[in-house]
N, C-alpha and C positions, 0 to 999 in steps of 0.2 A: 370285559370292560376295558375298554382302552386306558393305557397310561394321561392321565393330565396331563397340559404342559401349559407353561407360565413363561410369562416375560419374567429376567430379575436381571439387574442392571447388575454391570460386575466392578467393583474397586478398581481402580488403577492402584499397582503398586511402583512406586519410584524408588528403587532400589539405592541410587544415589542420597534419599532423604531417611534413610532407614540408620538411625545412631543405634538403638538395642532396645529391648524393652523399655517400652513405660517411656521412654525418652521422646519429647517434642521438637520437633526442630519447626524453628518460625522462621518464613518467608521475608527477610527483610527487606528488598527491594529486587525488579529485576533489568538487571543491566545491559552489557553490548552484545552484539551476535556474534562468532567464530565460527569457523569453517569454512573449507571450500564448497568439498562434495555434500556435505551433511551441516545444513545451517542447525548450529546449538545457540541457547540463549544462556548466558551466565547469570546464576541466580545466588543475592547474596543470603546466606540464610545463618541463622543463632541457634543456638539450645535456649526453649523455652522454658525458664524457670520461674520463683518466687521472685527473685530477684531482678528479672530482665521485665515482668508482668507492672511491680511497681515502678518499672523507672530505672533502675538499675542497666546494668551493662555486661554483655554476654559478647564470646569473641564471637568474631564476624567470619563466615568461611566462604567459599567459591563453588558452589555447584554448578556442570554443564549440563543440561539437559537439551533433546532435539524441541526445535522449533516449533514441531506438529502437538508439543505437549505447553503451548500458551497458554490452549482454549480452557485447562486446568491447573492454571497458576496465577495469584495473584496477592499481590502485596498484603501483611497481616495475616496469610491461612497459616492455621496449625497443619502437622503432619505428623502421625507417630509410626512407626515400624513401617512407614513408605508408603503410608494410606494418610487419605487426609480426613482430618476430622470434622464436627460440626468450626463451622467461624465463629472466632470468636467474637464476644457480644461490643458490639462498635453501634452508632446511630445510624440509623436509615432515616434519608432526610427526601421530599418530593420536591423537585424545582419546575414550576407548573408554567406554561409559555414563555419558557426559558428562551430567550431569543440568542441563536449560537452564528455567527456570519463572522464575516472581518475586521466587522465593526465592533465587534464584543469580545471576540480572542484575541490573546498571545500566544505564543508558540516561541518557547526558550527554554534552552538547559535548567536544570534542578537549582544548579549550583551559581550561577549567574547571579551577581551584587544590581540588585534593582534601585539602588539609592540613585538620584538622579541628578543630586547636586556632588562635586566629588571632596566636598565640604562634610556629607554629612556622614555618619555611622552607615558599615555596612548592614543593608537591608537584603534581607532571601525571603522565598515565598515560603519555606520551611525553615526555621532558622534551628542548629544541632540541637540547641537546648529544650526543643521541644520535642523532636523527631531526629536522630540521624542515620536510621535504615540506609539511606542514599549516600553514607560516606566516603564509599570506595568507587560512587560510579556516580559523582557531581556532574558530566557531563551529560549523562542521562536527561530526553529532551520531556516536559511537564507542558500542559496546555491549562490556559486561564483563563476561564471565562468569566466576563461581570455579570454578575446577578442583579445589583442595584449598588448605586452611591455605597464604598466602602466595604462589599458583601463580592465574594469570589469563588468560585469554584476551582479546583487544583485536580488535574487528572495527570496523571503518570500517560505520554504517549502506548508506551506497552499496555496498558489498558483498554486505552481505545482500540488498537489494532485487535486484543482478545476480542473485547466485545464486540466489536460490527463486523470482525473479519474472522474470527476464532468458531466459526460451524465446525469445523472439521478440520483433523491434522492434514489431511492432503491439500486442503484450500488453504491452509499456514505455509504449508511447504512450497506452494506455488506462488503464495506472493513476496517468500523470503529469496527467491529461486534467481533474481536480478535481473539484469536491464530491460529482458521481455518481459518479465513474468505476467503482465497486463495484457500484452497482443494476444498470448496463448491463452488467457481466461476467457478472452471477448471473444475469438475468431468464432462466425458463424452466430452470433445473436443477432437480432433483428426487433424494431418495434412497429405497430401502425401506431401512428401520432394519435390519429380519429378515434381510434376505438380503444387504446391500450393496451392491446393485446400480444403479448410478445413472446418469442421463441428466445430459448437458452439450449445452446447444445455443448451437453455435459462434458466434461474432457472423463477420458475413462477412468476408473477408479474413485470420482468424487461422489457423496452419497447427496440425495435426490436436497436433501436440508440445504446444502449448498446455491442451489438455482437459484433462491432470493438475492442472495449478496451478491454472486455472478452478476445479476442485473442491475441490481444497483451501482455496480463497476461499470459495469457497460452502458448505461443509460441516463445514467445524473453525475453531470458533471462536478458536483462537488466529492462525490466518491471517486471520482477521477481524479480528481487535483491532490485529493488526499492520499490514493496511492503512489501516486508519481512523487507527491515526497519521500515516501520511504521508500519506492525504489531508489530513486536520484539521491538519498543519502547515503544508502548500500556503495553505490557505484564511483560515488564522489569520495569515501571512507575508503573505497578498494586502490583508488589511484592515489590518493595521497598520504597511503599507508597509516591510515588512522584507525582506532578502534570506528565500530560500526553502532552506535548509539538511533535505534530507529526511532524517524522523526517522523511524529505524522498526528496532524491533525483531526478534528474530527469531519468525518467524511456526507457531510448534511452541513445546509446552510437555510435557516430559518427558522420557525420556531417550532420549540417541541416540550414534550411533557418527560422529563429524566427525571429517574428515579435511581439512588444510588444508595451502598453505606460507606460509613468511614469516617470520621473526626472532625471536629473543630478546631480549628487554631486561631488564637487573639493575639495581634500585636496591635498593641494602642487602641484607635478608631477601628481600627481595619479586621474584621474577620472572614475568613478562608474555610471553608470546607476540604480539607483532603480526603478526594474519594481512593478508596481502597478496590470498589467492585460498581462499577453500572449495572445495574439490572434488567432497566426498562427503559425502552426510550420510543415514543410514540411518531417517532418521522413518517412521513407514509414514505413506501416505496413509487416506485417511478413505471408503475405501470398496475392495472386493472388486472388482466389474465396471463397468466403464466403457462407455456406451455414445455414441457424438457424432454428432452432423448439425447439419448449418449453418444458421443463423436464415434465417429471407424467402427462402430459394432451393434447390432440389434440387442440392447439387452434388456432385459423385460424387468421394469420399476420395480415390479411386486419383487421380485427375486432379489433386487437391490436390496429393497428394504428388509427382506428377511434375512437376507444374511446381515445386513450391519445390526438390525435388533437382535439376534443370535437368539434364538428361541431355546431354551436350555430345559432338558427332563428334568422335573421335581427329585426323582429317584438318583437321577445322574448327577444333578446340583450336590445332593446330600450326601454324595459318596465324595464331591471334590470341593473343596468349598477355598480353595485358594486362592487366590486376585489373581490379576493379570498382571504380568511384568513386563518391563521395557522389550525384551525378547519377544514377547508371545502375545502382546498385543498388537490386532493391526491398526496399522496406520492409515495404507494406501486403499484400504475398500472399506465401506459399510461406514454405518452411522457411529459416529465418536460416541460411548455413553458415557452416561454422566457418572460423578464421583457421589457414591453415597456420602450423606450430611444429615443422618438420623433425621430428624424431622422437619430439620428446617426445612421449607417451602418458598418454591423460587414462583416470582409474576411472570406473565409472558415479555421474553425481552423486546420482542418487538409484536405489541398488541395490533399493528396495520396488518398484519399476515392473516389474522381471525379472521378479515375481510377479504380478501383477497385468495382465486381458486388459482391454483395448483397441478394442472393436468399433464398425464402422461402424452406422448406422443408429440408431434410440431403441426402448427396449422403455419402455411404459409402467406403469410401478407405481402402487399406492397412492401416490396425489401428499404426496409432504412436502416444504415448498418449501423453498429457501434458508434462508428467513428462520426456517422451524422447526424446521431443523437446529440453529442456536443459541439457539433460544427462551431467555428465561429465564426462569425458575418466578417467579409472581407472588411472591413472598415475598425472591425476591433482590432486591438493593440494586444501583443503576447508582450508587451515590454514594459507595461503601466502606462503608457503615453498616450492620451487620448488626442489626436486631432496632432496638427503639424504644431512644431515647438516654435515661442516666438523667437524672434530675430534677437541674437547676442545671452541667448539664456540655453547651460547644458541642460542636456536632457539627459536624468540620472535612472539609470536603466535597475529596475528591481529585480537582480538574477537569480530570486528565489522565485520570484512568480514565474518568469521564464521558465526556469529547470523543472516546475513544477506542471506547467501547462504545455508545454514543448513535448514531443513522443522522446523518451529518456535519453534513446541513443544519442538523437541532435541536440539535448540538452548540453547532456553531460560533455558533447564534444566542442560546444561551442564556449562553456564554459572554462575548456582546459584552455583553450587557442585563449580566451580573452585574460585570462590571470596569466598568460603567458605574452601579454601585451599588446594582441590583433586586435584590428580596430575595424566594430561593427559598421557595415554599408546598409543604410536605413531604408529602408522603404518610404514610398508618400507616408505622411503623414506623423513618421516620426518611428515607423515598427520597425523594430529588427530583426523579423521573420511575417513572411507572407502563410498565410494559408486557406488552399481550397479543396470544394471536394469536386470529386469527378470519377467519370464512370468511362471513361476513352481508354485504359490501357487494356492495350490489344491479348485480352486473354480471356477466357470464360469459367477461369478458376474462382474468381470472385465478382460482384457485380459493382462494387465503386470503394473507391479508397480517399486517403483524404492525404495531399501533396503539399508537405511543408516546406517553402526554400530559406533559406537565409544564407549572406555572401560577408564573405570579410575578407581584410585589407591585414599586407603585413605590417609593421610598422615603419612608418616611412616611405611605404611604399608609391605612395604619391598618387599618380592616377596609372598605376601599373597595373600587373595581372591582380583579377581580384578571384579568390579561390569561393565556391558556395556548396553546399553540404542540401542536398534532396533529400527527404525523407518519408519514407512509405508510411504512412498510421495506417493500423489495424484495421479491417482484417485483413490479413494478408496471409498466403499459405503455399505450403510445397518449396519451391526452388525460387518463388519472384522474389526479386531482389529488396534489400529494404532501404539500402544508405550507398547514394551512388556523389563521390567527390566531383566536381567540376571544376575545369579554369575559363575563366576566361577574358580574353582578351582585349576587355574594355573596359574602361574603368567606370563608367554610367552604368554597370551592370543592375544595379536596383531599377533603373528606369526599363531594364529588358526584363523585368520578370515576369510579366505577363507573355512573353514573346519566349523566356524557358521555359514556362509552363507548356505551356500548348505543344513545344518542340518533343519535353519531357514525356507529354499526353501520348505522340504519337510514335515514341518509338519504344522500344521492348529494352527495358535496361538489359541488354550483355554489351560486352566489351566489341563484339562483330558490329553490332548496329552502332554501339557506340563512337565507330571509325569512321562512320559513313556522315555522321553527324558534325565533324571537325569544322565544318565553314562559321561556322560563329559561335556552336560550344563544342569545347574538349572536354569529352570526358573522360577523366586523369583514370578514375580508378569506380568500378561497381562491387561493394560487397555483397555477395547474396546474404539471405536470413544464414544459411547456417554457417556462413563464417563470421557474421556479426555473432551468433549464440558461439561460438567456439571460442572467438577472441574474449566474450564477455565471461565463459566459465573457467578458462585459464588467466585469466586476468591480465590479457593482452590488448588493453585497449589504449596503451602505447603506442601498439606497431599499424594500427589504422590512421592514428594521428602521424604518424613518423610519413604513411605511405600521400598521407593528403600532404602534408607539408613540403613534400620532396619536389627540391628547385626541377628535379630531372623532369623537360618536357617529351 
């Protein structure tokens, strides 16, 4: 008779959380990311006692832990001996067509005085005397949503990213990874609009639970906008030598059914939910049928999934019965398992997926790439400005929506040059970045990309050389280039953007073709992808701005 075997999910153990027997240590909040090679998240955590339990006060310490261990951290968990326990008992509250857009969120640091007269008492959305887990990391970014007249939701950013983005530590790791980390998630998705049916091709090593959120990156633009904030704060945090506090929204706009626990807080009229943990949230995803296969290699689902569920002998279980430790658990293959919680019972976090099939292999549709799932119509504004500004009134450019909706690299770059005093050359209408898609560049590596320009003025420079920044959006792959500087020689340069584009269209970014192109654009300098990824993991995204800057023609 053959041995049984069973599934048994294995503990994680955090050796870092591990004080000695019997000793709890509580998650008090968690704070900025460090590192270069290896993004950790610093977590602040207590000794859980009699006294910290009623109200009382326990010191406060600094744990780093890797990024890829989000998907199992989160504000209020107990932990003893580096295993985490059942949660402790907090409310679980249902917020039922919770309508979540821009009209209903804030997005600001923890710590941030909300009074809005500078007359009156300072106001926080947690104020210490109630909560202050978030002591040592006040700038840590919180989102707030209105429920109704007086009634607020309070979510910890880190939260959100665990929950919508926290599948798996390899899909942590990639969206902590910086300025690309989105082009490399989406290269090679595709959707048909008509039917819904879409391909995701897996980057290797991620497990098959990953394809949802992949697509949701790739295909709804509000999981777009919401990862380009926390990349573009990573990247903006790396050059102005600031801690790196991830910022980022929630990634859905419109209404949904969220289910959460975590606290009450009353100041006066006003009460606050402080969620601790999301659970559920009923958005649908952004496509009908799903189909996945893994980048650069055949590798057959079922064998994915058998090794990330780790199929364990009953016999063999019971001879080793020790957790997993930061060492010897993997990160970059198979399926993240869950942390045993005695009985507590978790809902499906996302109930749209029951619905929706999941199939191995890629059916090929009429290709629409990532990038023109969230096209957007020549005539919209990446600057908030709808339509041409009237006559004698500025137009105040919101360069969070920019940085946020911009592909990072030309964010982040236009943003140094403009705090640096360059003054944006607008397009009709009042944009200050064009953008189309198109299918003309002469390669057969991809089949259409999407061609962002934007141009700027030194200061003072009157109607002199105006410099402009190209930029390749996703997918793009191998050797093509992604960020090519221009000058050029005229100072109506906005009015020829339709006349770079085309020019752009038809010639093959290198520096060879580039020469040949000098009769009305210069183009100063091309970086390929891999030295925009090189500049961005050594954190030389100085010496690209230094090279676009430079008077030398």
């Amino acid at each position: 008779m053959s041995e049984r075997e069973e599934y048994f999910p294995q503990p994680i153990k955090l050796l870092k959380l591990d004080r000695g027997p019997g000793v709890r240590s509580h998650i008090d909040w968690l704070g900025d990311i460090v590192g270069d090679q290896e993004r950790r998240i610093r977590v602040a955590v207590s000794d859980w006692n009699l006294a910290k339990r009623f109200g009382g006060k326990s010191e406060q310490r600094m744990v780093e832990l890797p990024v890829a261990y989000l998907s199992e951290l989160r504000v209020g968990d107990l932990w003893v001996e580096g295993v985490r326990e059942q949660p402790e008992q907090v409310t679980t509250e249902a917020f039922i067509n919770l309508r979540v857009d821009n009209t209903t969120t804030e997005l600001f640091a923890v710590g941030r005085n909300l009074a809005t007269n500078p007359h009156e008492l300072a106001k926080f959305a947690i104020p210490f005397s109630q909560f202050d887990g978030y002591k040592q990391h006040t700038k840590s970014f919180v989102v707030r949503v209105k429920v109704r007249e007086r009634t607020y939701l309070l979510v910890p950013s880190t939260e959100i990213v665990r929950f919508y983005f926290g599948t798996s530590g390899a899909l942590l790791k990639q969206i902590f990874s910086g300025a690309l980390a989105r082009r490399e998630l989406v290269a090679g998705c595709n959707i048909r609009s008509d039917t819904g049916v879409a391909n995701v091709e897996m980057p290797k090593g991620f497990p098959r639970e990953a394809a949802p959120i992949i697509a949701r990156i790739a295909f709804d633009p509000a999981a777009t906008h919401a990862l380009n904030q926390l990349i573009v704060s990573g990247t903006l945090a790396c050059q102005n030598n600031i801690a790196w506090y991830p910022k980022m929204g929630f990634p859905i706009a419109g209404t949904t059914n969220l289910h959460a626990r975590g606290w009450w807080s009353e100041q006066g009229e006003e009460r606050t939910f402080f969620v601790q943990e999301l659970e559920s949230c009923s958005y649908p995803f952004p496509y009908h049928t799903l189909f996945i296969h893994y980048r650069n290699e055949r590798e057959d689902l079922n064998g994915a999934s058998a090794t990330s569920a780790r199929k364990i002998n009953v016999a063999a279980r019971a001879k080793s019965k020790n957790p997993l430790t930061l060492a010897t658990r993997p990160i970059e293959r198979g399926k993240q398992l869950r942390v045993e919680t005695g009985h507590y019972q978790r809902m499906p976090a996302f109930p749209d997926l029951l619905n929706k099939r999941l199939l191995r292999g890629a059916e090929r549709p009429s290709s629409i790439t990532a990038a023109a799932a969230s096209e957007l119509p020549e005539a919209a504004s990446l600057g908030g400005v709808q339509g041409a500004p009237a006559p004698g009134v500025e137009v105040v450019v919101d360069w969070e929506r920019v940085l946020a909706e911009l592909p990072p690299i030309l964010g982040c770059l236009i943003c140094k040059l403009y705090m640096d005093g360059w003054v944006s050359v607008r397009f009709d209408g009042g944009h200050i970045a064009s953008y189309s898609e198109t299918d003309a560049l002469p390669t057969k590596a991809i089949s259409s990309y999407g061609l962002c320009l934007a141009f700027l003025r030194r200061p003072g420079g009157g109607d002199g050389p105006v410099f402009g920044l190209a930029c390749l959006d996703p997918p793009i792959g191998g050797r093509i280039p992604e960020l090519a500087v221009l000058r050029l020689y005229d100072g109506t340069s906005a009015n020829l953007r339709d006349e770079s584009k085309e020019h752009l269209r038809k010639t093959m970014w290198t520096k060879t073709a580039g020469g040949a192109a000098r009769a009305k654009i210069a183009i100063e300098e091309v970086f390929s992808s891999e030295q925009v990824t090189e500049a961005v993991q050594r954190e030389r995204l100085g010496d690209l701005l230094q090279a676009m800057t430079s008077d030398d023609q």
